[in-house]
ChimeraX commands (.cxc) that place a marker at each C-alpha (Angstrom):
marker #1 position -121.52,-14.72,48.64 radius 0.5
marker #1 position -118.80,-17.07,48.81 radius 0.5
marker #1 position -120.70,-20.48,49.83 radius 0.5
marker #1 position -123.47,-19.48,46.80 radius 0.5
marker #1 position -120.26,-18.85,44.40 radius 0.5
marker #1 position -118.68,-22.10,45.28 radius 0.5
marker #1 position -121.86,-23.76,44.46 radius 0.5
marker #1 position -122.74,-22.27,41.64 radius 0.5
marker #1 position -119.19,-23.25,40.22 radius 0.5
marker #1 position -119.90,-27.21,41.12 radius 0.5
marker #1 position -118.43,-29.84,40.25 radius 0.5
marker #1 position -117.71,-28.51,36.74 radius 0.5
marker #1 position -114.89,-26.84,38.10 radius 0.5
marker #1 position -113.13,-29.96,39.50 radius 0.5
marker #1 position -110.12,-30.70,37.06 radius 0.5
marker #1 position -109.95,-26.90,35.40 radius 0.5
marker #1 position -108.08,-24.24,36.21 radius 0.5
marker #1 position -108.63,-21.63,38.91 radius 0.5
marker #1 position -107.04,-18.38,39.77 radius 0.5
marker #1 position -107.48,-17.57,44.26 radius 0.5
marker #1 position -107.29,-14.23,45.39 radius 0.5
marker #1 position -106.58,-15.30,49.03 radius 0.5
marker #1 position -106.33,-13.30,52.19 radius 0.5
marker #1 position -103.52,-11.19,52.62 radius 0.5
marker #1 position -103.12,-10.41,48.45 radius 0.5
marker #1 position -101.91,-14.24,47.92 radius 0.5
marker #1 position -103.04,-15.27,44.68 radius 0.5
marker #1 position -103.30,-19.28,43.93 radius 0.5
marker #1 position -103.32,-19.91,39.93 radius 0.5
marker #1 position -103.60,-23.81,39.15 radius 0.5
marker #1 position -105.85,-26.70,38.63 radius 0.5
marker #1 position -108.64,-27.71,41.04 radius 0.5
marker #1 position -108.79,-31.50,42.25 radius 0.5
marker #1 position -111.09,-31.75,44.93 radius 0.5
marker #1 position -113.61,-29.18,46.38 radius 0.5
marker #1 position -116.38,-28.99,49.18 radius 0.5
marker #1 position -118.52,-26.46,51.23 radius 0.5
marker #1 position -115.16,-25.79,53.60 radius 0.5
marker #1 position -112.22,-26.20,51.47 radius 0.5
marker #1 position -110.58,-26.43,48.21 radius 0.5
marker #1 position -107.77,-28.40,46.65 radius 0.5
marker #1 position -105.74,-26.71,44.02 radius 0.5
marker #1 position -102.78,-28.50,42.58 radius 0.5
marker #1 position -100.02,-25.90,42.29 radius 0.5
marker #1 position -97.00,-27.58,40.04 radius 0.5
marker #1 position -96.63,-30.91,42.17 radius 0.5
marker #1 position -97.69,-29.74,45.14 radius 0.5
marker #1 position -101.33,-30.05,46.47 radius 0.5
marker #1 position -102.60,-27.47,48.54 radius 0.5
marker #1 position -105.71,-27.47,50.36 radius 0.5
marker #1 position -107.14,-23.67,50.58 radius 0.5
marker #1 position -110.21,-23.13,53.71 radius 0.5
marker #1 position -113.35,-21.59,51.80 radius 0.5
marker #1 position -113.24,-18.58,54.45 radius 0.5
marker #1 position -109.80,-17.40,53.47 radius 0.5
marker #1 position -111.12,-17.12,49.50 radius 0.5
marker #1 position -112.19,-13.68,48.30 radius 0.5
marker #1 position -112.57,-14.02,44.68 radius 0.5
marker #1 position -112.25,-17.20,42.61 radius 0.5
marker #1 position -112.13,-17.54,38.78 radius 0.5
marker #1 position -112.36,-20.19,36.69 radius 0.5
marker #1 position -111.09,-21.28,33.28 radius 0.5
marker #1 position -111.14,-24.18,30.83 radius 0.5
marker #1 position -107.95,-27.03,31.37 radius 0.5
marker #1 position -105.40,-26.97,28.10 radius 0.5
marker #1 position -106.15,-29.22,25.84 radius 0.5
marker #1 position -104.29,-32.75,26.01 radius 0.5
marker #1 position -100.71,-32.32,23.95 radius 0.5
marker #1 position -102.32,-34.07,20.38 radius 0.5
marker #1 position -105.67,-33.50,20.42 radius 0.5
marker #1 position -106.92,-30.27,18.30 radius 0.5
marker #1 position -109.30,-29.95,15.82 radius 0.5
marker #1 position -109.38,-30.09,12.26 radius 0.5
marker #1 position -109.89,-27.34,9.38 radius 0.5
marker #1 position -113.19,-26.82,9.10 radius 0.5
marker #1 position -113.75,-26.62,13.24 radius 0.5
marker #1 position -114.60,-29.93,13.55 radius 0.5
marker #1 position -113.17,-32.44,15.83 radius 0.5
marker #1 position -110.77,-34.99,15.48 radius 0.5
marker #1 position -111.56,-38.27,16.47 radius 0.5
marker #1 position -108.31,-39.95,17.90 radius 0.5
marker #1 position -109.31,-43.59,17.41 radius 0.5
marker #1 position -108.53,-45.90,21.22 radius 0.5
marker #1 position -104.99,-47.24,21.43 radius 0.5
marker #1 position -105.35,-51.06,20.47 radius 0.5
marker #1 position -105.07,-52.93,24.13 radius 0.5
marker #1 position -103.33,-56.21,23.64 radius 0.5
marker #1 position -103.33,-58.71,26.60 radius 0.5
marker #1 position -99.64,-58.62,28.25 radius 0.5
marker #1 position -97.99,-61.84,27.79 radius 0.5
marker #1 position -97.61,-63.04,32.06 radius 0.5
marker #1 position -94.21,-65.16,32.04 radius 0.5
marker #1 position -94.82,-68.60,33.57 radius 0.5
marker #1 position -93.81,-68.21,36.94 radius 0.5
marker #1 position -90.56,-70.42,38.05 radius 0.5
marker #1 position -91.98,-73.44,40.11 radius 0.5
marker #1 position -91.42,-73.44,43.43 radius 0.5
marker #1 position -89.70,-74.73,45.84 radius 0.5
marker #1 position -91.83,-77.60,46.72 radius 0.5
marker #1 position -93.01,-78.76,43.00 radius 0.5
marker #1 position -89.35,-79.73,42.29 radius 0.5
marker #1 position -89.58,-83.54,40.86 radius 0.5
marker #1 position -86.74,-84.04,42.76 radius 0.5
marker #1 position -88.18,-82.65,46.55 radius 0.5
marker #1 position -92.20,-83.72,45.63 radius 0.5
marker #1 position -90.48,-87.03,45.60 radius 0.5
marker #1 position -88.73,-86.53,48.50 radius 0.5
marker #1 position -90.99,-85.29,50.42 radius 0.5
marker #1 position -93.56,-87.88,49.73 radius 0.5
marker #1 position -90.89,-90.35,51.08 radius 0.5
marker #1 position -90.68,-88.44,53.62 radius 0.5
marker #1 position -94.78,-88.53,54.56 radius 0.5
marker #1 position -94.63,-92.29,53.10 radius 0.5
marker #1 position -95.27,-94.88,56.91 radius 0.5
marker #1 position -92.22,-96.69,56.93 radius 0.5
marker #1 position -92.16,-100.47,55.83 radius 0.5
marker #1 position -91.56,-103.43,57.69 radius 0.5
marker #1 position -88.55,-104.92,56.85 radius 0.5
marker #1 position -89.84,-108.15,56.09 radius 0.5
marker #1 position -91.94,-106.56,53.41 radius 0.5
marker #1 position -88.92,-104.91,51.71 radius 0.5
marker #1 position -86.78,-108.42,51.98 radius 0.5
marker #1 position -89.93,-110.35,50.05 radius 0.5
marker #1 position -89.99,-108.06,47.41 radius 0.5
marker #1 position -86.81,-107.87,46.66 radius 0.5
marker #1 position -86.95,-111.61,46.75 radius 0.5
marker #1 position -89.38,-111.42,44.32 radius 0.5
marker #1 position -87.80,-108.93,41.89 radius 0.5
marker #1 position -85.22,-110.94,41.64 radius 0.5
marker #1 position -87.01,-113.90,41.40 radius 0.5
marker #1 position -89.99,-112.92,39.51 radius 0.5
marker #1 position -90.75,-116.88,38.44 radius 0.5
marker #1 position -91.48,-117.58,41.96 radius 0.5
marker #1 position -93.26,-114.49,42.62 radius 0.5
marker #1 position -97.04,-115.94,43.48 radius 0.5
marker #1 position -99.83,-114.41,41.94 radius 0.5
marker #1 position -101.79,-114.30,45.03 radius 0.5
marker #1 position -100.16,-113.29,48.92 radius 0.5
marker #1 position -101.82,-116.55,49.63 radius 0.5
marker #1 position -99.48,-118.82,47.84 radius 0.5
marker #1 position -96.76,-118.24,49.92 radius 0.5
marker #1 position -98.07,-120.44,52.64 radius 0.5
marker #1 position -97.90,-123.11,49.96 radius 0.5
marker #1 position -94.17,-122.37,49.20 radius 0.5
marker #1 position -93.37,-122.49,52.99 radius 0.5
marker #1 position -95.13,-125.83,53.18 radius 0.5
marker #1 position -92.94,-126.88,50.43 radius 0.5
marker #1 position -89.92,-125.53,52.01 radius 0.5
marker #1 position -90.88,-127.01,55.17 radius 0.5
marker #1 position -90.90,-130.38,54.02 radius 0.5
marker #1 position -87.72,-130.14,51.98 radius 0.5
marker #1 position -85.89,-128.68,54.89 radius 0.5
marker #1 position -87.30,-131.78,57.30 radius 0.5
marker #1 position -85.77,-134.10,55.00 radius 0.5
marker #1 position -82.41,-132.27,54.82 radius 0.5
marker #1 position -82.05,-131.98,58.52 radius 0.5
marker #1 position -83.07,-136.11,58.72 radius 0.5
marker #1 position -80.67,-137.05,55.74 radius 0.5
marker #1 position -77.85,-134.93,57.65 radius 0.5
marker #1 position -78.25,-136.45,60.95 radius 0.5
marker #1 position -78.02,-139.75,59.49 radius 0.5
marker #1 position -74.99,-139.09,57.35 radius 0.5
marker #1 position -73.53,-137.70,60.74 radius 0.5
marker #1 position -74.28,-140.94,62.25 radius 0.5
marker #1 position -77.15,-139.71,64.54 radius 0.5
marker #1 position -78.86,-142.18,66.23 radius 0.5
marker #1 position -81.99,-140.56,67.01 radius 0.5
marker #1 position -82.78,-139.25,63.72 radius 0.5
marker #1 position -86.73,-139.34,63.34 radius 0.5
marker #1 position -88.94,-137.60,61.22 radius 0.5
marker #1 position -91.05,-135.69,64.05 radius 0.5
marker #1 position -87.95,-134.81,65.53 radius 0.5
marker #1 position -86.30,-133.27,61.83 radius 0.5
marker #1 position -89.97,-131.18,61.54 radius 0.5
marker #1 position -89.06,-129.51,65.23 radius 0.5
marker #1 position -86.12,-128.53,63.85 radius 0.5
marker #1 position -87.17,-127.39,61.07 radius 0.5
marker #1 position -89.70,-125.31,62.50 radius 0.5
marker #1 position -87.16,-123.82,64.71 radius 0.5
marker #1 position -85.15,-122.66,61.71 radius 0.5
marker #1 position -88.17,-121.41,59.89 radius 0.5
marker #1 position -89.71,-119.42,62.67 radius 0.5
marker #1 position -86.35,-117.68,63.68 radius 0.5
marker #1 position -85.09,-117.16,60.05 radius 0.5
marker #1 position -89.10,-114.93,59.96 radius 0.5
marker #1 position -88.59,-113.27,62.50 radius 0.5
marker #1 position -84.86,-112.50,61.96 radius 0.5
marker #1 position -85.95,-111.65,58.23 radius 0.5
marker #1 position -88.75,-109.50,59.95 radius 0.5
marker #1 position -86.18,-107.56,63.08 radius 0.5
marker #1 position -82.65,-108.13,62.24 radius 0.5
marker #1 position -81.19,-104.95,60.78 radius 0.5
marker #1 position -78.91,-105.57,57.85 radius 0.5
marker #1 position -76.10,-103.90,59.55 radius 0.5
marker #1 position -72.29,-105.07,60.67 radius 0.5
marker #1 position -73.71,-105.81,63.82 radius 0.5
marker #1 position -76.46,-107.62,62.68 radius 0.5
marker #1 position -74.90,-110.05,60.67 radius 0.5
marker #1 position -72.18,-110.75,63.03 radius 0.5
marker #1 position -74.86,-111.50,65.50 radius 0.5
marker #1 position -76.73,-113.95,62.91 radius 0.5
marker #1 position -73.16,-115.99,62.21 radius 0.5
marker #1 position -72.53,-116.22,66.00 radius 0.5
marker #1 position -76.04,-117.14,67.40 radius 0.5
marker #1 position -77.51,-119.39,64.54 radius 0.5
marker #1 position -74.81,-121.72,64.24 radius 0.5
marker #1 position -74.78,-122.14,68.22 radius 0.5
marker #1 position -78.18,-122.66,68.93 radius 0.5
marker #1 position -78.25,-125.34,65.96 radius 0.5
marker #1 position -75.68,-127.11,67.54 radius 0.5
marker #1 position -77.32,-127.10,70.83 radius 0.5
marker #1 position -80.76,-128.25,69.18 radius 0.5
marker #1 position -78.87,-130.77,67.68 radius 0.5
marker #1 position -76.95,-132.49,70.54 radius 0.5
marker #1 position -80.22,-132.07,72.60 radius 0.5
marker #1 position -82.88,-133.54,70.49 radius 0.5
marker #1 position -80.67,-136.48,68.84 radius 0.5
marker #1 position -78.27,-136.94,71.09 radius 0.5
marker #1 position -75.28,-136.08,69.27 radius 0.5
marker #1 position -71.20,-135.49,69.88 radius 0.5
marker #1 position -70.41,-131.85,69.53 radius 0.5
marker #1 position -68.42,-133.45,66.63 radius 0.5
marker #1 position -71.07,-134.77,65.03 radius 0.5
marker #1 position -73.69,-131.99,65.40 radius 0.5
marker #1 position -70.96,-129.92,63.51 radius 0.5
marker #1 position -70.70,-132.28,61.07 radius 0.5
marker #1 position -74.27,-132.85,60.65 radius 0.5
marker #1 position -74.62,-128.42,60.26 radius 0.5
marker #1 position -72.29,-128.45,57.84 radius 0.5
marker #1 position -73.96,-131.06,55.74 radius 0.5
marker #1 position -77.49,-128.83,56.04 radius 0.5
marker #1 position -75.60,-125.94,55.18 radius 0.5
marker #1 position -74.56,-127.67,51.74 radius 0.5
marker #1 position -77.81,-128.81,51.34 radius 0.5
marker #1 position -79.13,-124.87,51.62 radius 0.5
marker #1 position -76.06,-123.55,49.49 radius 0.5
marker #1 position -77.27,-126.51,46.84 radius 0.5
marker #1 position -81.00,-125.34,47.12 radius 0.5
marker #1 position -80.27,-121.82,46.56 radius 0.5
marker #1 position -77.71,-122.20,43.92 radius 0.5
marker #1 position -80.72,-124.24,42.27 radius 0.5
marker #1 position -82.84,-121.17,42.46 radius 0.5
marker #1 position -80.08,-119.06,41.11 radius 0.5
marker #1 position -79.30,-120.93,38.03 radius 0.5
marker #1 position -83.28,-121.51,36.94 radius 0.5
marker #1 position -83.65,-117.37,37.50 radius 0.5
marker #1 position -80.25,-117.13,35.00 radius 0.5
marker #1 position -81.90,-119.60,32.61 radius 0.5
marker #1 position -84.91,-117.97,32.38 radius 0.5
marker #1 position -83.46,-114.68,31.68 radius 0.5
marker #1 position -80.99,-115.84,29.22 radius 0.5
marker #1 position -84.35,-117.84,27.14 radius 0.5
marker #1 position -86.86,-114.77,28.02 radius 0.5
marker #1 position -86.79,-112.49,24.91 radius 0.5
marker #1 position -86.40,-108.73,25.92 radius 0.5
marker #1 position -89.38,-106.58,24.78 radius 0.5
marker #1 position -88.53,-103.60,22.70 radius 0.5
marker link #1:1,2 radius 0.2
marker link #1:2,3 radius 0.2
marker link #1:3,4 radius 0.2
marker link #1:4,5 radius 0.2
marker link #1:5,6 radius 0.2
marker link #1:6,7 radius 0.2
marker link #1:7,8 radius 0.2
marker link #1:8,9 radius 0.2
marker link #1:9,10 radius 0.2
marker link #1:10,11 radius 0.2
marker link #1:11,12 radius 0.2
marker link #1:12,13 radius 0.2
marker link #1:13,14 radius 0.2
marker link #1:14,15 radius 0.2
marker link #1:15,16 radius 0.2
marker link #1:16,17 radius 0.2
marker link #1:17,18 radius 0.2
marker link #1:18,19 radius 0.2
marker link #1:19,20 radius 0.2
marker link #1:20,21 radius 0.2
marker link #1:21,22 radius 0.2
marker link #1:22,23 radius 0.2
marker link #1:23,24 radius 0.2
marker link #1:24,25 radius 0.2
marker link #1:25,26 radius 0.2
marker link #1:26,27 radius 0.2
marker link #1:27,28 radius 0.2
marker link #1:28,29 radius 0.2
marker link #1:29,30 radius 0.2
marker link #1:30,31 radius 0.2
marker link #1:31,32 radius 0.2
marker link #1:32,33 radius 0.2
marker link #1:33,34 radius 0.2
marker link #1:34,35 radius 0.2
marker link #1:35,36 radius 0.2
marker link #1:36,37 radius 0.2
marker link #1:37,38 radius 0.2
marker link #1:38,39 radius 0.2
marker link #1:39,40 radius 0.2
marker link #1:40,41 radius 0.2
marker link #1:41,42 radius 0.2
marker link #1:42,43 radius 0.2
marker link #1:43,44 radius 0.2
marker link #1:44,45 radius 0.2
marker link #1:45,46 radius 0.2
marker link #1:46,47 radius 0.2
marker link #1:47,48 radius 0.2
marker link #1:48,49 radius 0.2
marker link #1:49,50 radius 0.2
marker link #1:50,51 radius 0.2
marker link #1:51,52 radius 0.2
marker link #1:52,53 radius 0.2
marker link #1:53,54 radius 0.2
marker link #1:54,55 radius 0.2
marker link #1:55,56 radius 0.2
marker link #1:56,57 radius 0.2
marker link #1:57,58 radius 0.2
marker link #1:58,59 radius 0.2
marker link #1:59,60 radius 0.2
marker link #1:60,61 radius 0.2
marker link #1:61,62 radius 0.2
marker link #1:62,63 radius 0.2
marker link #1:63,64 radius 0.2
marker link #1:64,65 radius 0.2
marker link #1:65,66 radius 0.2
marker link #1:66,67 radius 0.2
marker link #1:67,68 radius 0.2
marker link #1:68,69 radius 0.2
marker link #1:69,70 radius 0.2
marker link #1:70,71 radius 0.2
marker link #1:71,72 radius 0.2
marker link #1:72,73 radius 0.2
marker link #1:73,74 radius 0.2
marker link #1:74,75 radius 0.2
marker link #1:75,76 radius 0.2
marker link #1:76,77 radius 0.2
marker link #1:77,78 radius 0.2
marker link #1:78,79 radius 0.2
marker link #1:79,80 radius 0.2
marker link #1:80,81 radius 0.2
marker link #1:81,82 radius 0.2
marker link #1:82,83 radius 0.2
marker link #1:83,84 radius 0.2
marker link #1:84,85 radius 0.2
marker link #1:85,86 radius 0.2
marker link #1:86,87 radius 0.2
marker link #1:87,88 radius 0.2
marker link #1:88,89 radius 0.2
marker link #1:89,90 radius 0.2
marker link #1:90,91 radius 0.2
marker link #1:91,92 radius 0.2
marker link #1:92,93 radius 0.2
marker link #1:93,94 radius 0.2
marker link #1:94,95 radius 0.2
marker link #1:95,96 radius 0.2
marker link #1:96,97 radius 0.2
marker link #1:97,98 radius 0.2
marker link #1:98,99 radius 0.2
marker link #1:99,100 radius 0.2
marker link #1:100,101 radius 0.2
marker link #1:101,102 radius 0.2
marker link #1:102,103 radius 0.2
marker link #1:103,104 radius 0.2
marker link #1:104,105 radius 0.2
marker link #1:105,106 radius 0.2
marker link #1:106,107 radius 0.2
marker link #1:107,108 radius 0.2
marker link #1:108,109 radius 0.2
marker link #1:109,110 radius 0.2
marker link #1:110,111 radius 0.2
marker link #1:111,112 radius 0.2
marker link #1:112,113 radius 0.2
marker link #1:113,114 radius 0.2
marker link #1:114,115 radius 0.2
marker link #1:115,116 radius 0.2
marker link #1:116,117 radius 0.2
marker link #1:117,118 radius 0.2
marker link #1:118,119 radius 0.2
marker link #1:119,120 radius 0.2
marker link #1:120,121 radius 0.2
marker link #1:121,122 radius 0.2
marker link #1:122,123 radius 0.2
marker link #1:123,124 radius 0.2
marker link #1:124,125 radius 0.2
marker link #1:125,126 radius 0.2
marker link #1:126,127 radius 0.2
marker link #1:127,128 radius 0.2
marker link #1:128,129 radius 0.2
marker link #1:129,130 radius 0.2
marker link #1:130,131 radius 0.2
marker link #1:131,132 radius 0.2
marker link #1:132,133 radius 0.2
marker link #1:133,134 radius 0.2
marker link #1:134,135 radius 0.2
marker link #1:135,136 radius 0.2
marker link #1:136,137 radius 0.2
marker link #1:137,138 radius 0.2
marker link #1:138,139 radius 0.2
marker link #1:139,140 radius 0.2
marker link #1:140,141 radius 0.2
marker link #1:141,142 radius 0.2
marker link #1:142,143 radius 0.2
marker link #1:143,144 radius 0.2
marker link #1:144,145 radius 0.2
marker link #1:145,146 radius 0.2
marker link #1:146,147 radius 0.2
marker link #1:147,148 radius 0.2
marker link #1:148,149 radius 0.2
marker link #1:149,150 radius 0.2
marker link #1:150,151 radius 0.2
marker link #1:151,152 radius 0.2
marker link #1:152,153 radius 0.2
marker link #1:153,154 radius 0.2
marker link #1:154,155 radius 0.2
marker link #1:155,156 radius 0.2
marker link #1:156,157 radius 0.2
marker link #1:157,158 radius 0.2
marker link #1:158,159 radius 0.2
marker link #1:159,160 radius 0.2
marker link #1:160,161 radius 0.2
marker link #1:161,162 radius 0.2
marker link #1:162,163 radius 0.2
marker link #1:163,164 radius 0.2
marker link #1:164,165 radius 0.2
marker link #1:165,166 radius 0.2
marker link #1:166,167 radius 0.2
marker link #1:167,168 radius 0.2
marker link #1:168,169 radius 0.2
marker link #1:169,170 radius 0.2
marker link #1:170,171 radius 0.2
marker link #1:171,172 radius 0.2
marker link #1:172,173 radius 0.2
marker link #1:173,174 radius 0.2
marker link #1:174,175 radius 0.2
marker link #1:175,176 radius 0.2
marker link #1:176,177 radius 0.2
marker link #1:177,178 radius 0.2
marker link #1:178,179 radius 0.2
marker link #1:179,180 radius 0.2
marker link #1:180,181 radius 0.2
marker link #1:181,182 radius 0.2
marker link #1:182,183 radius 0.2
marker link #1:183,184 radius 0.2
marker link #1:184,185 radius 0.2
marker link #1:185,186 radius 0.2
marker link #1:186,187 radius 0.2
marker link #1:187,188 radius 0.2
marker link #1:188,189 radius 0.2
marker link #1:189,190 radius 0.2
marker link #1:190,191 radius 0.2
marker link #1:191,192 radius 0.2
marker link #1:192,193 radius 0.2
marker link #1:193,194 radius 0.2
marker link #1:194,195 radius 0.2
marker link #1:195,196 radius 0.2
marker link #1:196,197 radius 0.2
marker link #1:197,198 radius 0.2
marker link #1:198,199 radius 0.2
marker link #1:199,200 radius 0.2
marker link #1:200,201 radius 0.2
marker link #1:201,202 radius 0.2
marker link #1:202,203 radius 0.2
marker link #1:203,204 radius 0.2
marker link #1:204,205 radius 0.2
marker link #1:205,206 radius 0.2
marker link #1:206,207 radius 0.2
marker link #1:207,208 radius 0.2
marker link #1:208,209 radius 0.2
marker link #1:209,210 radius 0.2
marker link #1:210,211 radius 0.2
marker link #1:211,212 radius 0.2
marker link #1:212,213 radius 0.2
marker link #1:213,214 radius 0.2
marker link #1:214,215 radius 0.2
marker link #1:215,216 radius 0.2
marker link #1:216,217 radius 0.2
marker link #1:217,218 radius 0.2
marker link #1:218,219 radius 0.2
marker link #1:219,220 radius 0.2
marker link #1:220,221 radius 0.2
marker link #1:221,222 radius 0.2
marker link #1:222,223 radius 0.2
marker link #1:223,224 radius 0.2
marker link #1:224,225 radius 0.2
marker link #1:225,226 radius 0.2
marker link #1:226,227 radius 0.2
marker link #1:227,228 radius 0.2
marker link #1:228,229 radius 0.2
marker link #1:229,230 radius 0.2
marker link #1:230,231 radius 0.2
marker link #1:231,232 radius 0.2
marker link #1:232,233 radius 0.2
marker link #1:233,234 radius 0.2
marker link #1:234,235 radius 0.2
marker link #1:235,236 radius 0.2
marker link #1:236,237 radius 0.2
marker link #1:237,238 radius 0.2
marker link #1:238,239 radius 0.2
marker link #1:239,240 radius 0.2
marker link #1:240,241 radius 0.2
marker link #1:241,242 radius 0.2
marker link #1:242,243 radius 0.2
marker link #1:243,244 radius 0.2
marker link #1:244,245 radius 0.2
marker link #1:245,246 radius 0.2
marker link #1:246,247 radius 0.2
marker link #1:247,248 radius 0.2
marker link #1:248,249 radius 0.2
marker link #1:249,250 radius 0.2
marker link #1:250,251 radius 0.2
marker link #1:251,252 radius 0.2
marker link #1:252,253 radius 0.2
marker link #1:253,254 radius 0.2
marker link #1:254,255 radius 0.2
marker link #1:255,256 radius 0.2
marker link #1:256,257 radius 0.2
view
């Protein structure tokens, strides 16, 4: 009798209210939220309790209260309570985070960047600040060395003879010259510009030129110095030349904007 009056209650009476005469004279008065062939669960206040079918002797059931608000009107009929308007909640922007900083997405890709040569770093910031002799193509660079190369030979011959070298040729002036080209590249290219560094480029440089000097033109110590000296003028003059077209040329250059 109580399996066919469970069933016959079905699931109409989930979420209405039931009255449990229980084993024992317990009787169980609230609203039913789940039920199957072997139990039933009544919520009782805020407590959910969940009853065995064998311990039920006699179950009633009755319609849930109505909702607080809803009723019906005059004449019986019901009132239509028209749907709450949804409006989309407004989501604030989330903060961004950690890594989408300007500041640390720029750090970090320095961070991922390869590091650069040094030589690299030195020619463009030769070029910056020379942007007249910057080449258009990588290519013309082996045209300004050319010219450099020859300049330099005759500043090494036109020292040697002013220091009263007798040797002074123009072969020998190009092997010189090539010497100071191919270690100024590679000190341009290695030599960190650190204290130590630049000590060591004041204190080797000016020693092996002298040696070169007294070896291939057969010079006095005094007169090897004297002929350095004059090629360090002659550099000072060259660059002080490149200086003062680079001021010129910004002074005359109208600034856009």
């Amino acid at each position: 009798m109580l399996v066919a009056l469970l069933l016959a209650c079905g699931l109409g009476a989930q979420d209405r209210v039931v009255t449990l005469h229980l084993d024992g004279g317990e009787v169980v008065h609230g609203t039913v939220v789940a039920m199957d062939l072997a139990t039933l669960q009544v919520r009782v206040g805020d407590v959910v309790r969940t009853i065995p079918a064998a311990s039920v002797r006699q179950c009633s059931f009755a319609a849930a209260p109505p909702v607080e608000g809803e009723g019906t009107a005059e004449g019986g009929d019901q009132v239509e309570h028209a749907a709450p308007e949804v409006r989309p909640a407004v989501v604030p922007a989330a903060p961004p985070a950690p890594d989408e900083v300007p500041g640390d997405r720029a750090a970090s890709a320095d961070r991922e960047a390869p590091p650069r040569s040094l030589l690299l770093e030195r020619v463009e910031r030769f070029e910056r600040a020379h942007p007249w002799l910057q080449p258009s193509r990588p290519t013309q660079w082996l045209s300004y060395g050319l010219v450099l190369a020859i300049l330099a030979t005759l500043g090494v011959y036109f020292s040697v003879r002013v220091a009263g070298g007798e040797a002074a040729t123009i072969p020998r002036s190009f092997g010189l010259t090539a010497w100071y080209l191919l270690t100024g590249l590679v000190q341009l290219a290695l030599l960190p510009g650190n204290a130590l560094g630049l000590v060591a480029m004041l204190l080797l440089n000016p020693a092996f030129a002298l040696f070169w000097l007294t070896t291939l033109f057969g010079m006095a110590r005094l007169n090897a110095t004297v002929a350095f000296a004059v090629q360090l003028g002659i550099a000072a003059l060259g660059f002080g030349a490149i200086e003062f077209v680079t001021a010129v040329l910004e002074a005359t250059t109208p600034v856009a904007g």
